[in-house]
DOZAZA-760887 format. One record per residue (C-alpha): x negated, y negated, z; residue in one letter. Coordinates in pm, 1 decimal, padded with zeros to 6 digits. Example, Ala and Ser with C-alpha at 12.3 -4.5 7.8 and 13.67 -1.06 7.14 Angstrom:
DOZAZA-760887
+----------+----------+----------+---------+
|     east |    north |       up | residuo |
+----------+----------+----------+---------+
| -01230.0 |  00450.0 |  00780.0 |       A |
| -01367.0 |  00106.0 |  00714.0 |       S |
+----------+----------+----------+---------+
***
This chain:
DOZAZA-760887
+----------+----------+----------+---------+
|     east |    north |       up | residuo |
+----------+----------+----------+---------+
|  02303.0 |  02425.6 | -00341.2 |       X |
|  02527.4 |  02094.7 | -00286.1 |       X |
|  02544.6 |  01806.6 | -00501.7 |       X |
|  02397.6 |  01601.9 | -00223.1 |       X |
|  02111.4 |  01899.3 | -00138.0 |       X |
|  02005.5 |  01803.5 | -00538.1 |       X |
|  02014.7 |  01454.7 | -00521.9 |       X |
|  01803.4 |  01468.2 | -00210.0 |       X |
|  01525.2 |  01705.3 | -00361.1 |       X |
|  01537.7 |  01524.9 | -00688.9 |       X |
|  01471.9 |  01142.5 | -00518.5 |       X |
|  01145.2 |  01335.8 | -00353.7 |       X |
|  01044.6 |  01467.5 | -00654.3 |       X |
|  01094.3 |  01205.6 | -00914.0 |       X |
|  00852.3 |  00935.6 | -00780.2 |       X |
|  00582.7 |  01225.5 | -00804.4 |       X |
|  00677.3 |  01328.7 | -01140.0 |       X |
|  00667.7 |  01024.8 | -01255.8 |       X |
|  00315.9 |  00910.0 | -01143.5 |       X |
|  00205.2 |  01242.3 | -01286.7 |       X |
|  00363.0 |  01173.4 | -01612.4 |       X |
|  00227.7 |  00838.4 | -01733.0 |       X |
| -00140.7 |  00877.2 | -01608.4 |       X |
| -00021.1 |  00767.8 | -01214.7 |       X |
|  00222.5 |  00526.8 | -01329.3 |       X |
|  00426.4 |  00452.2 | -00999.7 |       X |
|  00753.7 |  00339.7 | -00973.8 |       X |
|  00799.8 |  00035.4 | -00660.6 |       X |
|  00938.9 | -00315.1 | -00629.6 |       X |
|  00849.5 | -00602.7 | -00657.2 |       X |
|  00910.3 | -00972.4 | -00512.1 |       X |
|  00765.6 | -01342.4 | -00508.7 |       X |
|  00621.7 | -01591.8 | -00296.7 |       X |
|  00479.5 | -01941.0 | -00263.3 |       X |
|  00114.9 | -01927.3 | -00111.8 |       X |
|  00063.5 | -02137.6 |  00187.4 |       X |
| -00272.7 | -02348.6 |  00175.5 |       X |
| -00533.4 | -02243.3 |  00409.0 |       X |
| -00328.6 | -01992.0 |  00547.5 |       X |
| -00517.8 | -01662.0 |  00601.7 |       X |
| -00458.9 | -01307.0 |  00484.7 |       X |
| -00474.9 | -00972.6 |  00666.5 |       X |
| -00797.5 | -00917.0 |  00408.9 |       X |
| -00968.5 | -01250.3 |  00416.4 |       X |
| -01260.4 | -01133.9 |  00562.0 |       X |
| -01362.1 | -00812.5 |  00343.0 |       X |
| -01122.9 | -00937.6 |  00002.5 |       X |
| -01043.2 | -01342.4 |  00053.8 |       X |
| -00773.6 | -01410.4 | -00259.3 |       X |
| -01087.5 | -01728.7 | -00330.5 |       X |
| -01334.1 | -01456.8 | -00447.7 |       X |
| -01055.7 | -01321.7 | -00694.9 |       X |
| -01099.8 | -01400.0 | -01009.3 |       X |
| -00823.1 | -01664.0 | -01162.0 |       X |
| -00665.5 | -01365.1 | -01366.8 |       X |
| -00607.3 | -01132.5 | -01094.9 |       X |
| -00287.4 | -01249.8 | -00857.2 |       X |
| -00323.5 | -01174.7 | -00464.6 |       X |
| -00048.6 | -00969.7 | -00358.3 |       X |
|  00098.0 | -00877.4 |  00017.9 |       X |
|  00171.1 | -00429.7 | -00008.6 |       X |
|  00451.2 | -00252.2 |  00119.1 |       X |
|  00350.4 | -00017.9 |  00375.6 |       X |
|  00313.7 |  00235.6 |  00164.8 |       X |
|  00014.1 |  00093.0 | -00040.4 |       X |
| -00092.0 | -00112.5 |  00274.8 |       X |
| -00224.0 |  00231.9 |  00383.1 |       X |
| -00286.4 |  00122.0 |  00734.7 |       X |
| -00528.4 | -00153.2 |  00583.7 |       X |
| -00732.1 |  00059.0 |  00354.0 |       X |
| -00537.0 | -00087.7 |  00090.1 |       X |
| -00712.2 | -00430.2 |  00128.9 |       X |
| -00907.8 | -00478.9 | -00220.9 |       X |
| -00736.8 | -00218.2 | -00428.5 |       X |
| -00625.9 | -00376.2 | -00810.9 |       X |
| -00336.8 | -00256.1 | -01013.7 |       X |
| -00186.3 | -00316.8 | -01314.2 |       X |
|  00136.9 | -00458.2 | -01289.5 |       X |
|  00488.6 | -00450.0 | -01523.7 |       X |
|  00820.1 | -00556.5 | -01490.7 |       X |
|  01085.2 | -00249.1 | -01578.2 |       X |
|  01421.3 | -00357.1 | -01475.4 |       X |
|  01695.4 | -00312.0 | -01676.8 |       X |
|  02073.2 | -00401.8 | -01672.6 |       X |
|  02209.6 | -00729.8 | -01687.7 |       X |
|  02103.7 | -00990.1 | -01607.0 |       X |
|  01751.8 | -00927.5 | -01800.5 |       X |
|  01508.2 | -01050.3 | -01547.4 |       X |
|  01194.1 | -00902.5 | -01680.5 |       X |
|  00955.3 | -01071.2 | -01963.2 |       X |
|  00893.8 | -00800.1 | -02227.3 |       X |
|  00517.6 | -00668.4 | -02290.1 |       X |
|  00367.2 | -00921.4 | -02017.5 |       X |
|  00159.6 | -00758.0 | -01722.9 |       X |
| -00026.6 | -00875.3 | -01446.7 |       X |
| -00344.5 | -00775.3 | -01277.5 |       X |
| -00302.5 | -00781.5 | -00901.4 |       X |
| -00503.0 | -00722.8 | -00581.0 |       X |
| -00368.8 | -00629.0 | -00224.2 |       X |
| -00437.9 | -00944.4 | -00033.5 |       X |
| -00201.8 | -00897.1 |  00259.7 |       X |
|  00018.9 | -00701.3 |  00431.7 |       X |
|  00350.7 | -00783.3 |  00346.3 |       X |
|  00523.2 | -00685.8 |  00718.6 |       X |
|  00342.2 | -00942.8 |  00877.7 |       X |
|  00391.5 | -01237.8 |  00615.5 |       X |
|  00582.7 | -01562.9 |  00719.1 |       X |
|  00762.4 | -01555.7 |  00410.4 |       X |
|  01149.9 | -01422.2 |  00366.8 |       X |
|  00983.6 | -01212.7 |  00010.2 |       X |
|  00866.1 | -00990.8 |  00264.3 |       X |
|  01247.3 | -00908.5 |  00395.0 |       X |
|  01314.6 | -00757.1 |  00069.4 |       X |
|  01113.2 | -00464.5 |  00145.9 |       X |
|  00924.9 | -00509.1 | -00179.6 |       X |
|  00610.6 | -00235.8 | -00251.1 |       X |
|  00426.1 | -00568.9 | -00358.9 |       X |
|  00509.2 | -00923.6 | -00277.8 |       X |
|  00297.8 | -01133.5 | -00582.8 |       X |
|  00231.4 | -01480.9 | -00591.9 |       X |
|  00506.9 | -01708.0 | -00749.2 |       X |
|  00277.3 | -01807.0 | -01052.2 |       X |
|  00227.9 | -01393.3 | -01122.1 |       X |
|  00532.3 | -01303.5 | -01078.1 |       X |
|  00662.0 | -01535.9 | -01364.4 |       X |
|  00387.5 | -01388.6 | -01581.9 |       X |
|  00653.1 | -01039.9 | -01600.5 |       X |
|  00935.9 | -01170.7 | -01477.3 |       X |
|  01216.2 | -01451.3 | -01422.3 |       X |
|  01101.5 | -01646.7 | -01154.2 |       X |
|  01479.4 | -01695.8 | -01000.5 |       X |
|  01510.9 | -01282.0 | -00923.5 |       X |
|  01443.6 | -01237.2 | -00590.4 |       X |
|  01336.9 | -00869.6 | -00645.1 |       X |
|  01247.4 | -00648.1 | -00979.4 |       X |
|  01184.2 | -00312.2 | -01034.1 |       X |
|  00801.4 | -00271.1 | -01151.0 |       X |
|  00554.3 |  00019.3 | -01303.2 |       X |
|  00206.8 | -00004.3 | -01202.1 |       X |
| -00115.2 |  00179.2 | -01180.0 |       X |
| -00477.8 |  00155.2 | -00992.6 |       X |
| -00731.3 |  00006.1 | -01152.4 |       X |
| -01011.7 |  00200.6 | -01181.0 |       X |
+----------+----------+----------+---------+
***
């Protein structure tokens, strides 16, 4: 088997691994943005962000945990795990979040980054530096 044949089955097989390892911890990205007022959310009418409570941040998914909109609702725990320099994650903090929105369809240029979540700004600096436009993150459903 190639070099490249291995590196191809191991990048399919280490985001499964590694959600079976650490109780479904998954591996995504993550990025920030400033909440319009009274704009409205792919979710508003089942989730609206105002029946959140003020410790859970709304967030806009990634298409993979949008899930064709039956991701609307669903919490997760949140971390920041990015390493290298610069050091743009805030050690031991994490976030509750719900899905909110789709993040496709947001007016915002967080959503360009391809993020798996797109948190509100005052979240986001909860785990991380606010000035990194994107950081790697660990989460898991809350159950």
């Amino acid at each position: 088997m190639s070099t490249i044949s291995v590196f191809i089955v191991l990048c399919s097989v280490l985001p499964v691994v590694s959600s079976q390892a650490g109780g479904n911890l998954l591996i995504g990205t993550a990025s920030h943005y400033i909440p319009i007022p009274f704009s409205r959310t792919a979710c508003e009418d089942k989730f609206g962000s105002s029946k959140l409570p003020p410790s859970v941040y709304p967030v806009a998914a990634g298409e993979r945990l949008w899930d064709r909109g039956a991701g609307c609702g669903r919490r997760y725990h949140v971390r920041c795990i990015s390493d290298g320099a610069p050091h743009f994650c805030k050690s031991g903090e994490e976030i509750e979040v719900s899905i909110q929105d789709r993040a496709a369809t947001m007016r915002s240029r967080a959503s360009d980054y391809g993020a798996d979540m797109v948190i509100m700004e005052s979240g986001f600096r909860v785990i991380a530096i606010p000035f990194a436009h994107s950081v790697q993150i660990e989460y898991k459903k809350v159950q």
